[in-house]
N, C-alpha and C positions, 0 to 999 in steps of 0.2 A: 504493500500500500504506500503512495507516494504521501511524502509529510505533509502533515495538514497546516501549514503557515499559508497565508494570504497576502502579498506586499501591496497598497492599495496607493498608488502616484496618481497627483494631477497637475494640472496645467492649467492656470486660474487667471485672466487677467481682471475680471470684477469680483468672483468670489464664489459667483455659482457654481462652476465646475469641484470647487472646495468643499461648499456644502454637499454637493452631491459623493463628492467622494468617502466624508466624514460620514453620508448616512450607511454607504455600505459597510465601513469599517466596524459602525454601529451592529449593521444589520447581519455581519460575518460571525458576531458570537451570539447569535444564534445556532449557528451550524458548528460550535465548538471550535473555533480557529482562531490561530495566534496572529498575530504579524499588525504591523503598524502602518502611518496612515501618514504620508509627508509630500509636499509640491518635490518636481522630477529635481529641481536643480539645487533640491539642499539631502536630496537622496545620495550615496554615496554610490556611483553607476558600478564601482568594478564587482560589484556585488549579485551585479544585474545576471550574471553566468551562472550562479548557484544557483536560481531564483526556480523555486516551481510554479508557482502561482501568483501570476498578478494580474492587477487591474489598472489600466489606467485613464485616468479620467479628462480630457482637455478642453478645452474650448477654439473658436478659431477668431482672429483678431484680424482689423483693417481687410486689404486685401491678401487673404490665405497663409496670415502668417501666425506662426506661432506665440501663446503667450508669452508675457517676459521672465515668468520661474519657470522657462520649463525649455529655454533657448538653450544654454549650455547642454543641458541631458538632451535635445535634437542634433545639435553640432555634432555628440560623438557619435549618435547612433548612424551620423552620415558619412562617417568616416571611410573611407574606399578600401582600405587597407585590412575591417573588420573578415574575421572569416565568414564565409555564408554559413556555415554550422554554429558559429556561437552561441545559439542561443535554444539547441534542440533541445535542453531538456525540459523548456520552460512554456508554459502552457496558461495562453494571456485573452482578456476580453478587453475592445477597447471601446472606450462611450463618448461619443461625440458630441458637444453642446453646439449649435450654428443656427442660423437665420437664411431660408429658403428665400427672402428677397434677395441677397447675396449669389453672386453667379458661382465665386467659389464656395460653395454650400458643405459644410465640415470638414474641409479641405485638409486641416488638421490630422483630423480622425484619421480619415481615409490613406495619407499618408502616411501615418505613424502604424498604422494596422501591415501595410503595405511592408515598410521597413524590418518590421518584427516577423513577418513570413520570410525575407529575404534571407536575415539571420539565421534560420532555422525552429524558429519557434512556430509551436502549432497553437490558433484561435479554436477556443472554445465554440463559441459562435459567431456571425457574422459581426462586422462593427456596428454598431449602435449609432442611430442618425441621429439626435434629439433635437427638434423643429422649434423655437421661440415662436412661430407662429401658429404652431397649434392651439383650438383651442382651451385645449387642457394644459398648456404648457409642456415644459419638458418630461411630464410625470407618465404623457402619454404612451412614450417610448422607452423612458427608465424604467419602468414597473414593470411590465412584460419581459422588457431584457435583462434586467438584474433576477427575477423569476426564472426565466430561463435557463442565465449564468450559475445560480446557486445549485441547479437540476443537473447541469452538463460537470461540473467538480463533486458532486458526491457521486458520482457514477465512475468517477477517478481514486477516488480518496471519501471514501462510504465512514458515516458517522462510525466513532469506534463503539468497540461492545460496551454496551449498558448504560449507555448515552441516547438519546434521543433528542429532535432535533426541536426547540424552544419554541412555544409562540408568542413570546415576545426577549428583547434581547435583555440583557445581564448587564450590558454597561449601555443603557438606554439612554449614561449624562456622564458626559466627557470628564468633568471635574466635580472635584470637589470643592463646594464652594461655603462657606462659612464665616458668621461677624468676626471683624477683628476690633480689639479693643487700647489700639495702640492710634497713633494719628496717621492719616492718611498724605498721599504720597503730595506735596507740595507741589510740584510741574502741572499747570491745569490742563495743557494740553497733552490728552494720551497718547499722540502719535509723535510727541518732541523725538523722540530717541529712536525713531522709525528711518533708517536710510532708504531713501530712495534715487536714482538716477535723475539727475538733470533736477531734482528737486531744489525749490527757493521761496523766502521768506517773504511775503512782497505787500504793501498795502492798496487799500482804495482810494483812489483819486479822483474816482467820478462816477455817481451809481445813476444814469438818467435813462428818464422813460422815453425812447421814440415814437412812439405813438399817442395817438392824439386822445387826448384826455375822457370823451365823447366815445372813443373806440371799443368794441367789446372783449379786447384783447390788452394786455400790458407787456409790453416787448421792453426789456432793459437792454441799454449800450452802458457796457462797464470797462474802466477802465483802471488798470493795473500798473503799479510803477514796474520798470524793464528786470528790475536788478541785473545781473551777470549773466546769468543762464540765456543763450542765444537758441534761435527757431526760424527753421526755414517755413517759406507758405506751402499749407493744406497740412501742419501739424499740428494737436491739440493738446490743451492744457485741462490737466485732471486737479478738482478740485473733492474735498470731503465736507459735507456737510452736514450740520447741525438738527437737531429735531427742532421744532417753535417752541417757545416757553408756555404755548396755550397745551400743545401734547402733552411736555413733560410734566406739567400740570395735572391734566388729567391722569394721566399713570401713578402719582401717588395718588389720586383724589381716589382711584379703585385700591389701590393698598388700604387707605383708612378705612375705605366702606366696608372691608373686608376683615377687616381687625389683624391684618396681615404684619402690624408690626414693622415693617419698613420705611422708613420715611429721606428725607433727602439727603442728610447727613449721617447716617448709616454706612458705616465704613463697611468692605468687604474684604474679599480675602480667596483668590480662586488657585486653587494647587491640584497638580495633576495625582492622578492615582497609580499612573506607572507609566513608563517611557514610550508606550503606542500612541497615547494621545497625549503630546506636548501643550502646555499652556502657553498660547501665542505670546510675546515679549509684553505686549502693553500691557495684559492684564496681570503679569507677576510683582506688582504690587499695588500694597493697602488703598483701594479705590472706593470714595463715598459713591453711593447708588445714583447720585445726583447727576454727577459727572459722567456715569456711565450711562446712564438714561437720554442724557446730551448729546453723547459723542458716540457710542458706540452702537447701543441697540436702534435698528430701526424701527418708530413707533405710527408707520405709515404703510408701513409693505403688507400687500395681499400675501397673506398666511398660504402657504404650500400643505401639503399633506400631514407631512413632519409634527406643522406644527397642531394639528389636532391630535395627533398620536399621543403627545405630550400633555393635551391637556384631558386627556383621556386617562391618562396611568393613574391618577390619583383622585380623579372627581367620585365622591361619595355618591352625585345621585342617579339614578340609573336612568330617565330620560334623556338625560345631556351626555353619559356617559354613552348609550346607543346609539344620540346620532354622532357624534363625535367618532368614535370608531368609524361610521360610517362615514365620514369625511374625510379618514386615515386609509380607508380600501381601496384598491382599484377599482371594485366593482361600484364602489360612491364617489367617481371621480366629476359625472357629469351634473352630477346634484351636490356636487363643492364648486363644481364652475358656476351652478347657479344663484348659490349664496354669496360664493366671496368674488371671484371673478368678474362677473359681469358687472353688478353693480360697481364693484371697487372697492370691499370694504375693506377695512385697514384691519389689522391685527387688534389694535386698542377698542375697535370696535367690538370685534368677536368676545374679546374677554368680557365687556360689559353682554351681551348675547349670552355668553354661559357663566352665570354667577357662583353654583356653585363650585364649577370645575376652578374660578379663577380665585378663589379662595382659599382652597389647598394646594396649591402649588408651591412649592418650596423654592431656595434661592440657585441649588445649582438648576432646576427644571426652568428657571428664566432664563437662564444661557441657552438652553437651548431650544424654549419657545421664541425667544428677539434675534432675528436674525440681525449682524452685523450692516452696519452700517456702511453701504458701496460706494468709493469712487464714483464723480459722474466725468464723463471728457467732455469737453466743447469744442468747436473748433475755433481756432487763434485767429480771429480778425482781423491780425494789422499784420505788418513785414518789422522784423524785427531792426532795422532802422531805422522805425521812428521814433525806438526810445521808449515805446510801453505798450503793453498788453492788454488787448482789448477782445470784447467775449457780447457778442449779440445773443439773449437769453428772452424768450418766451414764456412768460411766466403760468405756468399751469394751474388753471383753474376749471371747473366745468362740472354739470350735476348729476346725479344718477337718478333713481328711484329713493336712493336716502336721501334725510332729512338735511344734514350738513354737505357745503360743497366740495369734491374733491379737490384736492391740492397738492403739487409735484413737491415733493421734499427738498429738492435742490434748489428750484427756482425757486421758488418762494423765499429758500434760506438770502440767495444771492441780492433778490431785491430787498431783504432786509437791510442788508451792510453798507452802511454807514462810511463816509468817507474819512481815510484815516483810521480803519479798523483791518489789522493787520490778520493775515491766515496764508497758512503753508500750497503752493504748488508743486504739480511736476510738469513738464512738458514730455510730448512720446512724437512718433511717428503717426501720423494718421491716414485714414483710407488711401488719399489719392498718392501715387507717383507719380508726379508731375516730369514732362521731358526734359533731358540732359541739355538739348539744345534747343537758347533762348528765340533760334527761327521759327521753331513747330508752329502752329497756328493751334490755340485752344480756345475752342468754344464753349460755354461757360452756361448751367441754366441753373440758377438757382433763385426759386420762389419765398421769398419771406424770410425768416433767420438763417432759410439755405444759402443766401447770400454771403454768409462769414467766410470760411474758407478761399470765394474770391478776392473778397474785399483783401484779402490779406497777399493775393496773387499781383495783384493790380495796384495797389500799393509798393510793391515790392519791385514792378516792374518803374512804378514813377519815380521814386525814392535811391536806386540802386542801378540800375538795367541801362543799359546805351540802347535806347531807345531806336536807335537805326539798324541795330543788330536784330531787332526782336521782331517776334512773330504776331498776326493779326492776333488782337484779343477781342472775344464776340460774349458779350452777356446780356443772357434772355432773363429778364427779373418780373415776379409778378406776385402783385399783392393785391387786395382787397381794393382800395382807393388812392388817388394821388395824394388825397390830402389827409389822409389818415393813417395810414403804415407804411409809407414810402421809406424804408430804413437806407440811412446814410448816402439820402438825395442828394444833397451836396456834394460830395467825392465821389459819386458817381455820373453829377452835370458837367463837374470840373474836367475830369478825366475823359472825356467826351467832345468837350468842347476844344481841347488839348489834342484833340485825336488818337489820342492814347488809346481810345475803347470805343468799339462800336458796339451800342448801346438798342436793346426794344422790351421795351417793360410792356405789362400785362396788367391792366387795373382792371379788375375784372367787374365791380360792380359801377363804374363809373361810365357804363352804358346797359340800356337796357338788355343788352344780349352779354351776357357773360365771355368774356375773354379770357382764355388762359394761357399759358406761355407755350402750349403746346399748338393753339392757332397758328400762333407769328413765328414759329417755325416752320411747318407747313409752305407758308407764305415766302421763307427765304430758301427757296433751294439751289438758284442759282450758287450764292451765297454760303451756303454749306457744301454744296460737291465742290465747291475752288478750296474750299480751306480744310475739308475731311480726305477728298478723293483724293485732287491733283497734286495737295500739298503734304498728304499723309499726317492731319493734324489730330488732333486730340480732342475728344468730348469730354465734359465731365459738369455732373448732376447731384445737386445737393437740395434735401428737404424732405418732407413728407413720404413715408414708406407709401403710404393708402392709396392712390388713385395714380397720382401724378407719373410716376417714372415709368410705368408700362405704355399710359397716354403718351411719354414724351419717346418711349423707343418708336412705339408705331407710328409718330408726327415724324420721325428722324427718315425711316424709311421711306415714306412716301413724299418728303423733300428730295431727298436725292436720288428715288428713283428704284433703292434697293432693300431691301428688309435682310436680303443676306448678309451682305456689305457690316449694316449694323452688328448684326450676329457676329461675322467676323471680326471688326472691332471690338468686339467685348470676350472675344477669345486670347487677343493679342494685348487685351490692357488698356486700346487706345480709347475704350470706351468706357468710364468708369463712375460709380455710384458713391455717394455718400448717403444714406438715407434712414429714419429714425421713426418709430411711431406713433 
């Protein structure tokens, strides 16, 4: 019988591919099995030879690329020099996280699955697609296939005698978590001691609203001082954000009601219970619940499966405990889409929804009912010689069938801050690869805050670029009204009338027949087969996943005449998406 250790790696650039990984770590001792739970690039690879069983978990980032804990452990596995056998004695599933608007759709996955049959290693079963646009979420393709996976290894390695296999897990809560009764760690920000690449300290200089007062939208143009950290155009700046003071509010105000005993100044204390599952850096030490309620738990995110599972283990009453399970099954997966999903409701919500379940829950079962708080990226709006960093942000707001209006954790946090209110960035690589050479001609369609990543191209080209060298620049922009979300009218009349940019916006309600930018392409095809076709130039498409970018491939094709052409352009890169939901 082959040893029953389980090594379980992932590849995380927001965090999901973590949780996911962490659940199966979870869900592995149930079937009796050892082995630990770590991202690829803090895994020690030459271990990777011994390995019987593993899983590994990834996501896929910008265009096709791997996350950033997980680029080192890629580099070696692509080493030309490995043997094709290294890796036969080892017997792997891999789970892909990606977004099927994306042309390289788990591209990740697929290649890393790819590499590990090269080696020698035999797949369990096939790679695991896992869709963001499904509408059950990724749980729709993890649950079958992690079911699957657990099927295909005890048929390898069969539970041992007089063991049987749990129906629920034995470390169902990563840590141990407990008051501390000493003082809490002085640093207010958790993430001070967090290294990140390209990372920098920076404040606000300018939080203003571009749209018009009147508007049903609030769209912020913020502005960032430069500090040191440099950034080419189409790359983005990741920010972490804060919960409102109205949430973190509420989250004690159900601890009181609850007699739960915790309130904001309530120091903690979270220590691991053995070396599989390490305690991430920020939280080894003494943290008040206040601060963590702040900064780490997110008190906004639609609840995944997980987390009814959690409020299921201890709820005393057996209505809430029934549907909860039921919320925790795959077979209640499409009657959890109907409660929490569609509507939108937040986790803080759910707990007020199940009073008694949110009453016994203890302090480690909060770790792992609050998912951590995600990184969001923006794209970088300005060319890094202008001296500061600037981020066009749509601030999310909008109703459901509940009572309260939905609101994006991020945005919201961003139009809060205040000018002169400093907080930590990084800058990364983002979707586009933009061409090596400043001849290329790139044409440009970005509707509403899809505009940022241009603005920052076109700037870049005014500010830097010899202008005689450079290639046509063409941007199709379109918004609602001239005079109500025209964002960064100005820099884009200037640049215009500078001939810098040829310019055809799309106001779409400022005629009775709705315009959109997909029309006034149509309309230019002259104009696009000189700067696509003859000149071998570049597309690229930023905004809205929902309607717009499939209207604007089929506008592209029947501009110039070819639908394949497009096709092939988005085979070769020269056609490329930025897009968000």
């Amino acid at each position: 019988m082959l040893a029953r250790n389980l090594t379980i790696l992932y590849g995380s650039q927001s965090g999901t591919a973590q949780d996911l990984a962490e659940q199966i770590w979870r869900d592995s001792k149930m079937y009796h099995l050892k082995g630990a739970v770590s991202a690829m690039d803090e895994y020690d690879i030459a271990k990777l030879i011994d390995e019987r069983f593993v899983v590994m978990v990834c996501s896929t980032y910008g265009q096709g690329e791997e996350p950033d804990n997980m680029k080192r452990f890629w580099k070696f596995l692509l080493r030309k020099n490995l043997p094709s056998d290294s890796l036969r004695g080892m017997f792997f599933g891999v789970l892909g996280l990606g977004d099927s608007r994306y042309p390289k759709f788990n591209y990740v996955a697929k290649r890393l699955h790819k590499r590990l049959l090269q080696l020698g290693a035999t797949a369990l079963l096939p790679v695991g697609l896992c869709d963001d646009q499904h509408d059950l979420g990724y749980g729709a393709v993890f649950m079958p296939w992690i079911t699957n996976f657990w099927n295909k290894l005890i048929e390898l390695s069969p539970i041992p005698n007089g063991l049987q296999i749990l129906q629920e897990s034995p470390r169902e809560y990563r840590w141990l978590v407990a008051p501390f009764s000493g003082p809490a760690s002085e640093e207010n920000d958790m993430y001070a001691d967090v290294k990140v690449d390209n990372l920098f300290v920076t404040t606000v200089e300018e939080n203003r609203r571009t749209t018009a007062e009147d508007h049903f939208q609030d769209v912020r143009f913020i502005t960032f001082t430069k500090k040191s950290v440099n950034w080419s155009p189409g790359d983005v700046v990741y920010v972490r954000p804060h919960n409102s003071p109205e949430d973190v509010d509420r989250l004690f105000e159900l601890f009181q009601e609850h007699n739960m005993k915790l309130n904001k100044s309530t120091v903690v204390l979270v220590q691991e219970i053995d070396s599989e599952m390490p305690v991430p850096a920020i939280l080894r030490k003494p943290l008040p619940l206040e601060r963590i309620a702040q900064q780490y738990w997110d008190l906004t995110v639609i609840p995944r499966a997980r987390a009814f599972a959690v409020l299921a283990r201890t709820c005393p009453n057996d209505l809430e405990c029934e549907k909860l399970r039921e919320f925790s099954s795959y077979e209640g997966q499409e009657e959890l889409f109907s409660y929490a999903n569609r509507p939108r409701r937040t986790i803080l919500e759910v707990l007020q929804d199940f009073p008694h379940a949110t009453g016994a829950l203890t302090m480690a079962a909060l770790f792992e009912l609050f998912q951590p708080i995600k990184p969001r990226a923006f794209s970088i709006a300005s060319s890094g010689a202008s001296g500061k960093l600037q981020i066009l942000v749509a601030v999310i707001e909008y109703r459901t069938k509940l009572k309260e209006p939905r609101k994006g954790l991020c945005s919201n946090w961003l139009k809060r801050l205040q000018p002169g209110h400093t907080l930590r960035v990084w800058t990364r690589k983002g979707t586009f690869q933009l061409p090596t050479d400043p001849a290329t001609p790139i044409v440009m369609v970005g509707p509403g805050t899809g505009l940022a990543p241009f603005r920052a191209i076109l700037q870049e080209r005014e500010l830097v670029a010899d202008r005689r060298k450079g290639g046509l620049l063409v941007l199709f922009f379109g918004c609602r009204k001239s005079t109500a979300d025209f964002h960064c009218e100005e820099d884009l009349r200037r640049m215009e009338s500078s001939g810098l940019l040829t310019l055809f916006c799309a106001f779409s309600r400022d005629q009775e027949d709705k315009v959109y930018v997909q029309h006034l392409i149509r309309k230019q095809g002259d104009l696009l087969k000189k700067a696509l076709m003859e000149q071998n130039g570049m597309f690229l498409l930023s905004g809205s996943s929902k309607n717009m970018p499939e209207a604007v491939r089929e506008a592209l094709g029947e501009a110039i005449g070819s639908s394949l052409y497009v096709e092939d352009m988005m085979k070769t890169e020269r056609y490329q998406e930025e897009t968000w939901a």
